[in-house]
N, C-alpha and C positions, 0 to 999 in steps of 0.2 A: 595344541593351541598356543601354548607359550613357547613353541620352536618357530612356528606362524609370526608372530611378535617380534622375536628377535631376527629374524631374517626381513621382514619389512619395516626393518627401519633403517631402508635408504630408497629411494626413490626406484633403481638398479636393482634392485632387490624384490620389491612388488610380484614384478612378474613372475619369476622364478618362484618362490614362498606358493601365488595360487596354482602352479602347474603344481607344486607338490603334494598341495593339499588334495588338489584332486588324484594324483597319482596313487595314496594313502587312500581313498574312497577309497578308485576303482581294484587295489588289492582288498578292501574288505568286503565288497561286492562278489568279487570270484568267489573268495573262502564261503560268505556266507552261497553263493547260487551254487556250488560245488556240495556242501552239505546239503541241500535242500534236495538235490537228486533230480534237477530236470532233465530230461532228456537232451540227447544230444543234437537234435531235431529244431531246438529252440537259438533264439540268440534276444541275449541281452546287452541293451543298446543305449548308452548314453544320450542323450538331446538337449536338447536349450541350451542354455550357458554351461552348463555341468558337459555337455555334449564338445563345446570348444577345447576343451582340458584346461578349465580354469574355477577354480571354487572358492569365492568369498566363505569368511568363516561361518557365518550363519544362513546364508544359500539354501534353495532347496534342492535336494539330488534330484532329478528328474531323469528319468529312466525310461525304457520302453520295452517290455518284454514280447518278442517278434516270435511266431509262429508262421508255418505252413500255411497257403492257404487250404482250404475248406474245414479245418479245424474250430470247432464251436468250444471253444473255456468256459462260455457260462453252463453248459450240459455237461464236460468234465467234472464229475463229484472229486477223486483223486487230484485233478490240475488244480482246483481251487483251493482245495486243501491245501496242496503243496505252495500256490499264491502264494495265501495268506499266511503261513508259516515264515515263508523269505521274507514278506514286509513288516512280518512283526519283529524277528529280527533285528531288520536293518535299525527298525523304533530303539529296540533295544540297546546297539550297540551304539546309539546318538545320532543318527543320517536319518535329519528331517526329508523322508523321504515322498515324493510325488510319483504315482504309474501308471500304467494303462501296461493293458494288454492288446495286444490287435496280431491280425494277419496282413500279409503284404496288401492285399486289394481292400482291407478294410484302411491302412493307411491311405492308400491314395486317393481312396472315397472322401475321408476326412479333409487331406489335403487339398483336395477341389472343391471343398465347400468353403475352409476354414484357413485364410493366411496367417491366424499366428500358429499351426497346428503345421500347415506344409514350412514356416520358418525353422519349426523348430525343430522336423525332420531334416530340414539342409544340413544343420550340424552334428547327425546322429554321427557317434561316434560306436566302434562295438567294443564291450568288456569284454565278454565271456558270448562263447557259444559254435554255433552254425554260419562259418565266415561267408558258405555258398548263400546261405536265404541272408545276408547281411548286401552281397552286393547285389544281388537281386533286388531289393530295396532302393539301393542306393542308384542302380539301371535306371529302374521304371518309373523314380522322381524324375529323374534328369529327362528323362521320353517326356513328360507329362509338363516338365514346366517351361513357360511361356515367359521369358525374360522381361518383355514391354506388361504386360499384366500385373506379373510380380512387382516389378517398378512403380506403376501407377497406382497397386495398392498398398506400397509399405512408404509413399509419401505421401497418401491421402492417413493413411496411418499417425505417420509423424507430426503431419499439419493439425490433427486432432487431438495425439498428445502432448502438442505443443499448446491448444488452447486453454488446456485442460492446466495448465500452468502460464494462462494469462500471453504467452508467448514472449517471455522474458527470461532470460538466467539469471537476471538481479533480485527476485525475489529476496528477501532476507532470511528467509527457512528453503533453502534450494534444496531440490533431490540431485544430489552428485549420479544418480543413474538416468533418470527418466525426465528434470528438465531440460529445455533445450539450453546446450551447450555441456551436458552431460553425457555418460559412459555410451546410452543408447544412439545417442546422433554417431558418435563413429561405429558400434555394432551395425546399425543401416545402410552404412556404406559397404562394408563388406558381406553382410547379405545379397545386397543386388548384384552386388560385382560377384560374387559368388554365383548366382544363380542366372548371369551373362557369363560365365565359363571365364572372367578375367584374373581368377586368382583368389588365394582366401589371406593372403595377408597383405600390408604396405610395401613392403619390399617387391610385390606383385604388381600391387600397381603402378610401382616406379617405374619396373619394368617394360609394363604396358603404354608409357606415356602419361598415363591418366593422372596422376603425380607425380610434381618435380622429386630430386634426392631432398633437396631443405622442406618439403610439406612432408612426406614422410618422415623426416627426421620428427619434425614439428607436432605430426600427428601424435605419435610415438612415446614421446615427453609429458604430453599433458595428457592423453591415456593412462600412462604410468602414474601421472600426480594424483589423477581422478580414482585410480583404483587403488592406490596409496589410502588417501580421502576415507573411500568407502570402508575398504579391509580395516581401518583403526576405528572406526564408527562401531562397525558389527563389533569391534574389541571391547572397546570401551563400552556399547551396550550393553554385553552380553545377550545379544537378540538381533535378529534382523530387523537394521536400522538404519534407511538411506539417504534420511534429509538430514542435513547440515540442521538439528534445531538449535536455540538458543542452549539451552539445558546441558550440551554436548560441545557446541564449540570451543570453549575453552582449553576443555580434557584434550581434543584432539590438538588444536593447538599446541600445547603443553608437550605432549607430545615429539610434535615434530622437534620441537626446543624452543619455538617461538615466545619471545616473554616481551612484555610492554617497552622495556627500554633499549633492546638490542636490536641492529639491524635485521631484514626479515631473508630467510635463506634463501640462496640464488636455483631458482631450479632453468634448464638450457629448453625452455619454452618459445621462444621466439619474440613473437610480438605477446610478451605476455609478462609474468614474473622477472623474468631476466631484463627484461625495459622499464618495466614500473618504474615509477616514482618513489623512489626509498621514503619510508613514512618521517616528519620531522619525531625526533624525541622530547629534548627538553623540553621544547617549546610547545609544542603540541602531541603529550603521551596518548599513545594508541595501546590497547589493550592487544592482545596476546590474541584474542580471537579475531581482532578485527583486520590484524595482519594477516593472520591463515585466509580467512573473506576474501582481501584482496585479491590474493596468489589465487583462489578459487576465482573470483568473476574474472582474473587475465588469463585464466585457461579454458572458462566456459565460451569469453567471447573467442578466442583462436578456434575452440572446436566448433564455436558456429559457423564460422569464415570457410575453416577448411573443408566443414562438411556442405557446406555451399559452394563452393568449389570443385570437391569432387562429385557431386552427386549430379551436380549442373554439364560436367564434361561423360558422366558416366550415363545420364542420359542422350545426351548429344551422339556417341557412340552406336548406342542402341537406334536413333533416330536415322543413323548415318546410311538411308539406304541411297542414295542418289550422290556415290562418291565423284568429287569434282564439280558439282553444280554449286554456284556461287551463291547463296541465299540472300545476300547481304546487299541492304541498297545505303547507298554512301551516302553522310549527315553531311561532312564538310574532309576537309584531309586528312582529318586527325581521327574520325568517327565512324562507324556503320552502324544500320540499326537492322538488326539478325532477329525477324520473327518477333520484334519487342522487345528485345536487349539489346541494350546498348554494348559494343564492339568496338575494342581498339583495333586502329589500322594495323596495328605490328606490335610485339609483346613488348619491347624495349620503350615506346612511347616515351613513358614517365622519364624512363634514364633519359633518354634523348631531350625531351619535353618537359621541365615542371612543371612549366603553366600550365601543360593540359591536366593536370590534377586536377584541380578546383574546377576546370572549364569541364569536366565527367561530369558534376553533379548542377552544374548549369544546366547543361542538355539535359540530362535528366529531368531537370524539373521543369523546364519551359518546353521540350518535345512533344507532341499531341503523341499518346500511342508506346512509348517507351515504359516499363512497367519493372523492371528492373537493370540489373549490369550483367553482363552474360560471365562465361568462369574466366574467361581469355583476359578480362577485363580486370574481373574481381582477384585475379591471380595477376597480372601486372601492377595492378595496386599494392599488392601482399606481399610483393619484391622490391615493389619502389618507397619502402618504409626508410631506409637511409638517404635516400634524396630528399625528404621532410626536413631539414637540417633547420639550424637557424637562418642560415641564409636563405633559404624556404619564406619563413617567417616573414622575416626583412626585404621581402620580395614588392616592391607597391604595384609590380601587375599583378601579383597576389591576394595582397591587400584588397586593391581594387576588387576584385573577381569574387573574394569571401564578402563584402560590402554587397555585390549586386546582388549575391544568393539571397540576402537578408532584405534586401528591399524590392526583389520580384511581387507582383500579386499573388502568386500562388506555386503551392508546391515546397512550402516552407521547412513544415514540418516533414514530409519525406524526405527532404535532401539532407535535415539535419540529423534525421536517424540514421540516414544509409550511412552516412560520414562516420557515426559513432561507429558504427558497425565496423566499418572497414577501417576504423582507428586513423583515418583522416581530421577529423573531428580535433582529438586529441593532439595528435602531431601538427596542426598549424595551431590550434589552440594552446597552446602550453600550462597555463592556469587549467585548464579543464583537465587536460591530462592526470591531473593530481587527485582528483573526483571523481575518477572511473574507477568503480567499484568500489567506494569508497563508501562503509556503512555508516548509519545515522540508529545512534542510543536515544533516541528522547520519545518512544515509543509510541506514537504517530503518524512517524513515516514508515509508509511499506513499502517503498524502495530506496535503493543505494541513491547518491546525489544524483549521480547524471541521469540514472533515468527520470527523477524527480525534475530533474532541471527541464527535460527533453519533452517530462507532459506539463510545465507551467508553462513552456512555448506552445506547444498543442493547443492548449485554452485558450492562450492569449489569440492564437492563430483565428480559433473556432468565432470568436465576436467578430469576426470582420467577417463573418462567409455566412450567407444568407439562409443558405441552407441549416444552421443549428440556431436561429433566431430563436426557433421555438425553446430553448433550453434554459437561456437568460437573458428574455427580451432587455431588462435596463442598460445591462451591460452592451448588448447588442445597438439599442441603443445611442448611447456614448460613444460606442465604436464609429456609429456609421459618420458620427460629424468630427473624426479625428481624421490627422491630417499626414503625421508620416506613423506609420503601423510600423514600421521597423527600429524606430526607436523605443518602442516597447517591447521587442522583441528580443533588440539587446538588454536591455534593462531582466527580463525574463532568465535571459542566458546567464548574468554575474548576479544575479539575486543569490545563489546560495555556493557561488565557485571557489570561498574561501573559506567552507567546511573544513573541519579537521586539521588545519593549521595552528590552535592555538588563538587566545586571541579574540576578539571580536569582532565575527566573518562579516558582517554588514558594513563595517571599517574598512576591512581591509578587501572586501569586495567592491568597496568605491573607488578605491585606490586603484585595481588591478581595471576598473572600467574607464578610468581616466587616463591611464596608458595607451587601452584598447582605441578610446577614442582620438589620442592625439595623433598614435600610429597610423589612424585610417582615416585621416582627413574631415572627422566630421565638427561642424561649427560649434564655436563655443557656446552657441546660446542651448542647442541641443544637448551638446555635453552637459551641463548643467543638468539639465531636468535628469538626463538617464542616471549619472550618481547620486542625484536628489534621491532618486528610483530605488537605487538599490541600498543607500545606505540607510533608509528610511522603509524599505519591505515589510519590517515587521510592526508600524507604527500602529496605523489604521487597525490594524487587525487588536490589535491588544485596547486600543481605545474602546471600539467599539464592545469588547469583550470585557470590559473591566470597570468601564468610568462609568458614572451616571451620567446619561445624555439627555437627563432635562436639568441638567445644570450647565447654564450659559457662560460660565466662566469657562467649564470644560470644554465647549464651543468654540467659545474665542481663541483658546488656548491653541488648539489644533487648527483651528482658522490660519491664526497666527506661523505656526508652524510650516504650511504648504503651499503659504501665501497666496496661492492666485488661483481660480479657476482649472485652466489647462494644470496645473500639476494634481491636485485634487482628483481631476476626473482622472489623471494618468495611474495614480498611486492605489484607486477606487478598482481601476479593474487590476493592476497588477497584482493587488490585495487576495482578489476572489479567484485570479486564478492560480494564485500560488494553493489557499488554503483549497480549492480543491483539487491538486495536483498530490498533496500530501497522500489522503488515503480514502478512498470511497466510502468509508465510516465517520469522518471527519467532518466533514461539509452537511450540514440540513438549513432547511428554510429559516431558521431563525436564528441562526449567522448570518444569513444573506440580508434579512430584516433590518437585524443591528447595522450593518455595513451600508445598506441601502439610507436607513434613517437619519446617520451619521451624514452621510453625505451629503443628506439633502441638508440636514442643519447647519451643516458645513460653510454650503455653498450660498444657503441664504444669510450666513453670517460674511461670507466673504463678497457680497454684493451692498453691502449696508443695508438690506431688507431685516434685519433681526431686529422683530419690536421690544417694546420693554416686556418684562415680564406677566404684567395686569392684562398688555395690550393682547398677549398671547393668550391668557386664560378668558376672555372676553369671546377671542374670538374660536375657542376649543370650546366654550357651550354655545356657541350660537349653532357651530356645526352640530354637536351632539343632541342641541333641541329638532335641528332637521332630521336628522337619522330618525330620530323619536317619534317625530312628525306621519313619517312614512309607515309607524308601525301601530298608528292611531290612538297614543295614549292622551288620556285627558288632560287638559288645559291645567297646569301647573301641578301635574302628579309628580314632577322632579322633586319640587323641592321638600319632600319626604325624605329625601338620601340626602339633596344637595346643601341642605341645613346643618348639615352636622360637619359637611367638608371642609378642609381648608386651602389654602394656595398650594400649599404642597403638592394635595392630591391630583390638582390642575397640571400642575406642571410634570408629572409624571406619568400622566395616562394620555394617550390619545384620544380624539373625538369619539372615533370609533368604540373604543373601550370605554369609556363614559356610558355614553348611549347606552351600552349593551349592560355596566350594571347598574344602570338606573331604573331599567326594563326588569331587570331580575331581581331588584332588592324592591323598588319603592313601594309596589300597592303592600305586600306585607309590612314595611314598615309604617304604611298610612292607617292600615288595619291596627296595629297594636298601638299607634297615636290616637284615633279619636277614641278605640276601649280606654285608653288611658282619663282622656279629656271628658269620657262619660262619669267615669266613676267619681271625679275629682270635687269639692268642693272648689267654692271661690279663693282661691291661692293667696295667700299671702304674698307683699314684695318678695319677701325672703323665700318665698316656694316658688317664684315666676322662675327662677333660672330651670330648676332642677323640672319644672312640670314640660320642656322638651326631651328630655332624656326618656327614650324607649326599651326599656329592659326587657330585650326576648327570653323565651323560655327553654329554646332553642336555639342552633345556629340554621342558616342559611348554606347552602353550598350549590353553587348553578355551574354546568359545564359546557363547552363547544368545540366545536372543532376549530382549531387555530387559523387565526386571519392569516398568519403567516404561510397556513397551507399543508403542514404538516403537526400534527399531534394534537392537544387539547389545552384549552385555554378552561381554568378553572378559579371561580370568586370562589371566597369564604369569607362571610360575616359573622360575626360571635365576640359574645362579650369578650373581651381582651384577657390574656392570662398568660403569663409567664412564659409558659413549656407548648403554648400553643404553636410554634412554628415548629417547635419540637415533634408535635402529636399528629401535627399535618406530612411532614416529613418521614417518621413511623409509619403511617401509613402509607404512602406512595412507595416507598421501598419492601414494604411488604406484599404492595400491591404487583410489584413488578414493574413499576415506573420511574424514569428517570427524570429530573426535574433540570429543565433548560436554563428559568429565567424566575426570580421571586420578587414579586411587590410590594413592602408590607404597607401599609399606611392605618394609624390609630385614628377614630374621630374624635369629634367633641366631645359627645358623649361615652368615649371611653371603650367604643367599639372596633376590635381589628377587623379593619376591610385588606383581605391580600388575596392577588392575583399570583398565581402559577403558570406556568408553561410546561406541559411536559410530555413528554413522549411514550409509546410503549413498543413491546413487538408485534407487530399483524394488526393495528391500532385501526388501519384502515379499512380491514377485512370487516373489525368487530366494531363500529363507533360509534352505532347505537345505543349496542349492548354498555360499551363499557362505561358511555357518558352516566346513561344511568346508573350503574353499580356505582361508579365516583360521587354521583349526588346522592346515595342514599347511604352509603357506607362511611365515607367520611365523616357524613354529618353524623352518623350512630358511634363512632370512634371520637369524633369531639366532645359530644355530648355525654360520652361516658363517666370523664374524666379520668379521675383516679390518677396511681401512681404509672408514671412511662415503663412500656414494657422494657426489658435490658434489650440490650442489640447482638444482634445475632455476626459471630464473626464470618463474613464474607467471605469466596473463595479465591485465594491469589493467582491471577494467572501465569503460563511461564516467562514470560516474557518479562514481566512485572520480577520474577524471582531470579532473573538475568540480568536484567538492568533495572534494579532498584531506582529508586528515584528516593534521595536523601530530601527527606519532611523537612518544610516552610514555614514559620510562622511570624507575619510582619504588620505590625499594630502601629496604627498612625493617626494623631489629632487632627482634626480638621481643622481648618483657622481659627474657628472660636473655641476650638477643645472640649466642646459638647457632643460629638458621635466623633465615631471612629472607626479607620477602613482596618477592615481585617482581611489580609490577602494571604489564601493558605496552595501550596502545595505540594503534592505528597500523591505516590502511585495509588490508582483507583483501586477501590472492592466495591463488593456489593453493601449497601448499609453504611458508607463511610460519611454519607452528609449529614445521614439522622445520628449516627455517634457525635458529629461536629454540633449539631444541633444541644443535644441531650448538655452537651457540656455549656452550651451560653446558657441553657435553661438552668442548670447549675450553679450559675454566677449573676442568675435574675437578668441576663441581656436582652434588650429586646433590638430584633431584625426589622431594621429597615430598607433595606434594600441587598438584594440574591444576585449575583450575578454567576451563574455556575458553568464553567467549560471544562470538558472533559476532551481532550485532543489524544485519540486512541485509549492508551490504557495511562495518560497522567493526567489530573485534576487542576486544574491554575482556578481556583473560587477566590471571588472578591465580596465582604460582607460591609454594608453598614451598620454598625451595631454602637446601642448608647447602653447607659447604667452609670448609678452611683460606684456600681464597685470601679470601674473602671479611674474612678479619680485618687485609686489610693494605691500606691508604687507599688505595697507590696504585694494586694490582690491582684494589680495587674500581670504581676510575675507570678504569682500561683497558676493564675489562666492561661498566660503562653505556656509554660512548662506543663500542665494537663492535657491540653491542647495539644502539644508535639506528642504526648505519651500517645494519644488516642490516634494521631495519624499512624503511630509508627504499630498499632496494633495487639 
């Protein structure tokens, strides 16, 4: 293993190390099948990748011990015996070893039921044995297989393990073997082409035509990087290990010599590492792993190119029974369209042709019936990468041509993935170049930038097409009464293009889209809004997530900010589909809530319809007595709760929400009001105030499923107490529940009324069950009292232990210096808000308002919290510094 190690580390070197390693098996396979005494009758037979003559370190051997036919091993008492003695062996001397026994016709029985079973025989290779019953074998496969079958089933194959990984290579935990653009996309090609008699290596198929001398070279290089990749994983695991995880990239990294401040090593990949955009240092340091990533996504995308290329001409070949018949019905001069792919007239086009670059993915996407670019096509693009020049760039019938793609009705979003694909994209875009494969630490996003970039256009694309209305009618909505869709579309493309630079990417993504715009002739009024767009992306999103939106200052404020309508509504959907482009974990209904309610208060402040404050709460109980109305409570049963409220409360709840805890609190608090007013004597002045005050014996706790559509909307009333936000919090995280959004509000008489939001898992399967268990359990945990249980340390995840997230803690007076925002953040655990909790209970704080987001695995919580201690400098510094202790764990 450590001769393994030192011979793979050079790129050059890779290959040669795993022939050796396997060459070292298959001598200890003889010695050991030689001692074991089988007959000379027998052959044993390499397969699978062990079959190729090639062996990662931690690999399984897989073997095939070949027999005669009519021979039965399971009624051999002697043969089994002898088995199992070889394979315990093999255990023995460390060859994780995989077998089967079979006879010639019980292979080929296999093989016709079973394609990964006949694959694995294409590669049998023999150690030891009987070389006659070897190619006997190896005859009666090649009789038996059907080239177009084979074909059809190891790309129905691939298309499956391609879903099975989302069908992306930018995953951020890639498998260097088994996602697409990994070891297996090119093992696939030389299977088929193998089992069509064209060859078993590159230099075969160069031969054959079927690839140029520079794709094989190309091929060759980022095979070698990839098995490089893998062979130092398996090292560095000590275990068969084939995804890139977090936990790992560094080491291998390290490795290679990659370090955060040194340029990243030039490997002769093509369109790939050797092209990349060398990372900035000073200015923007890149870690040590995130530079190996790169080099990995610019050779996962070349092997998807190139295996799309060949596999495309190597079915063509197979298809080619009608040599000389022309297929092809002609688009324009420069085009044909061959069974649905699109066809360049002549290989040379592009050199000949710039402009027809961009005019490929025109037709493309305005053709009725074109479905992708055929190889002829995709392989004249893959040559014409040095005609993308700057003068490329600088080209205004270019210009032009990239302009129309973006403002077609349709076909947006495929034209702009294909482009990435075939590294068009990149090469006119020159900013974007810099973002291909480019990783994102703020553990959140689950993909590299561009492919994030490439699903915020998708979404944005999706409100304008009628067909996904049902997804996000408001947005859809909004969509339909706007007016140029491709202005948002650009704004989509530079929202995040100046990642990893260093810097304040929203800055300087304004900057790099105000170039985009004057380069492409579009008018200053539109310019405007699109860098409003992008240097403001992340506005909205943090408002709605962080400020209290029944405070009309914060209204204005943002009001003020977006100025007008049309940008409002532009920044409202840019907003929703960035945050669900991030990570399908990300995004629930009560984000979309926040974002939606924002906007309406937005827009009713930016119309001068924003009443006064009274006027608002006037008209939130008249709706809430309607609500009430409809659910037949008696004529003034409100004002059992409503006596004890104050404007606060008004200003913070919806009609909706009123209504519904008025319904859930009042008649019990009516009930405990006139017991009170029976028992009482004639009151004194001095006893009128306190004879409204209702002292439960209990708490209240009512539950629902959330208006917002997703999770459970949960009151609690109960006498007010210190650690109660505390005790409520305890539980929910014990419960398994995650808490979205918190309300608190204290009444008059001294009672906390707070509203929750919160989610759980299968919430929907069980939300009968669980409403109930929430109202009976809670209320039996508040009413406990007693001392808080301690907190249970939570589990870190790996990602979390890879990219830490350095603990937040930022405390700020409000105007009058009576509450104060507490805005914390610090990487998620389980139990980390009831720790946060436990500790204002600590310093007697009480929570007025929760605002909690959790974006993957990091925590951004904003609290309103007031206290005496809070007025005195040095407790204040006690509580931030306890505070960071508890984030950091």
């Amino acid at each position: 293993m450590d001769r393994l190690s030192v011979e793979a580390t050079s790129t050059r070197g890779v290959r040669t190390a795993l022939a050796q390693l396997a060459r070292l098996t298959d001598q200890a396979l003889r010695e050991l099948w030689q001692r074991a005494g089988f007959k000379a009758t027998y052959a044993l037979l390499a397969v699978g990748g062990y079959g190729r003559g090639e062996l990662f370190p931690f690999s399984d051997v897989d073997v095939l011990v070949l027999m005669p036919d009519g021979m039965k091993p399971e009624q051999d008492e002697p043969l089994k015996a002898r088995l199992e003695t070889f394979i315990g062996w093999c255990w023995d001397v460390g060859l994780e070893i995989g077998s089967s026994v079979r006879t010639t016709a019980e292979c080929l029985a296999e093989a016709s039921k079973d394609v990964t079973v006949q694959t694995s025989l294409l590669e049998a290779r023999l150690i030891r044995g009987n070389k006659p019953l070897f190619n006997q074998l190896e005859h009666a496969l090649a009789e038996a297989m059907d080239p177009k079958a084979f074909f059809v089933a190891k790309m129905l194959e691939m298309r499956q393990r391609h879903i099975k990984f989302e069908n992306t290579p930018y995953s951020l935990e890639p498998n260097c073997k088994e996602s697409p653009g990994g070891l297996r996309d090119l093992q696939i090609i030389l299977w088929v082409a193998k089992a069509a008699g064209l060859g078993n290596s590159w230099d075969d198929l160069a031969r054959k035509g079927l690839a140029t001398p520079l794709e094989a070279r190309q091929i060759k290089a980022n095979e070698a990087l990839l098995s490089q990749i893998r062979a130092r994983l398996h090292l560095l695991a000590g275990r068969r290990e084939d995804r890139l995880v977090f936990d790992l990239q560094t080491a291998v990294a390290e490795s290679f010599g990659f370090k955060a401040h040194t340029p990243p090593m030039v490997v002769p990949t093509g369109d790939g590492p050797n092209h990349a955009p060398t990372p900035s240092t000073a200015k923007g340091v890149r870690r040590a792993s995130e530079v190996l990533m790169k080099r990995y996504y610019w050779a996962a995308k070349a092997v998807t190119q190139l295996n799309q290329i060949l596999l495309l001409n190597i079915e063509e070949w197979l298809a080619n029974d009608d040599i000389g018949v022309d297929r092809r019905r002609p688009l324009n001069e420069r085009f044909f369209d061959k069974a649905g792919m699109l066809e360049v007239a002549h290989d040379d086009l592009y050199i000949q042709q710039p402009h027809a670059i961009l005019e490929t993915f025109l037709i493309y996407q305005t053709t009725l019936g074109i479905k992708g670019l055929s190889a002829r096509t995709l392989r004249a693009l893959f040559n014409a990468r040095p005609v993308m020049n700057a003068a490329f760039r600088a080209d205004p019938a270019n210009r032009t041509m990239f302009l129309r793609i973006l403002q077609e009705p349709e076909g947006i979003t495929h034209a702009l993935r294909l482009m990435n694909q075939t590294s068009v994209l990149g090469r006119y875009l020159w900013v974007f170049r810099n973002i291909v494969g480019q990783m994102q630490h703020d553990l959140f996003h689950v993909y590299t930038v561009d492919q994030h970039i490439l699903m915020v256009v998708r979404n944005m694309r999706r409100f304008f097409i009628a067909d996904y209305s049902h997804e996000y009618p408001f947005c859809s909505q909004l969509a339909a009464g706007w007016d140029k869709p491709w202005i948002l579309y650009i704004a989509a493309l530079f929202h995040d293009i100046a990642k990893g630079r260093g810097g304040d990417h929203s800055e300087l993504g304004a900057h790099d889209v105000r170039v985009f715009c004057r380069q492409h002739g579009i008018a200053k009024e539109d310019t405007r809004l699109i860098e409003f767009l992008v240097s403001e992306h992340l506005t909205m999103s943090r408002m709605a997530q962080k400020e209290d939106l029944s405070d009309p200052d914060v209204i204005n404020a943002f009001a003020k900010r977006v100025g007008n309508e049309r940008y409002l509504t532009a920044l409202y959907l840019l907003t929703v589909a960035d945050i669900r482009g991030t990570s399908p974990k990300v995004w629930n209904a009560w984000k979309g809530k926040l974002l939606e309610d924002l906007y309406r208060y937005t827009l009713r402040a930016l119309g001068g319809r924003a009443p006064d404050p009274l006027a608002l709460i006037e008209s939130r109980k008249r709706e809430a007595m309607a609500i009430m109305a409809l659910h037949a409570m008696p004529h003034e049963a409100h004002k059992a709760l409503w006596d004890r409220l104050d404007v606060s409360y008004f200003m913070r709840h919806q009609a909706d929400e009123i209504a519904w805890h008025t319904r859930a609190l009042s008649r019990e608090l009516a009930q405990k009001g006139l017991a009170r007013a029976k028992t009482a004597a004639e009151p004194s002045a001095s006893e009128a105030g306190e004879a409204t005050r209702v002292e439960l014996d209990r708490c209240i706790v009512k539950a629902r499923m959330s208006p917002a559509g997703e999770g459970l909307q949960v009151v609690v009333y109960a006498p007010d107490q210190t650690d109660l936000f505390a005790r409520i919090c305890g539980y929910f995280d014990e419960s398994d529940f995650s808490i979205l959004d918190a309300r608190v509000h204290t009444t008059r008489d001294g009672h906390a009324l707070d509203t929750f939001q919160i989610v759980a898992p299968n919430l929907a399967d069980h939300y009968r069950e669980l409403t109930g268990m929430v109202e009976n359990r809670l209320a039996q945990t508040i009413d406990a009292r007693g001392p808080l249980p301690p907190p249970t340390m939570g589990r870190v995840s790996r990602r979390v232990k890879s990219f830490p997230v350095t603990p937040r803690v930022d405390l700020q007076p409000d105007d009058k210096g009576q509450r104060w925002l507490l805005s914390i953040s610090a990487s998620d655990r389980n139990g980390l808000l009831y720790c946060v909790s436990r500790v204002l209970a600590q310093y007697e704080l009480s929570v007025e308002l929760a605002k909690i987001t959790t974006l993957g695995e990091r925590v951004e919580d904003t609290l309103l919290i007031s206290g005496p201690q809070l007025q005195v400098n040095k407790r204040q510094l006690e509580f931030g510094t306890e505070l960071l202790k508890t984030l950091k764990g």
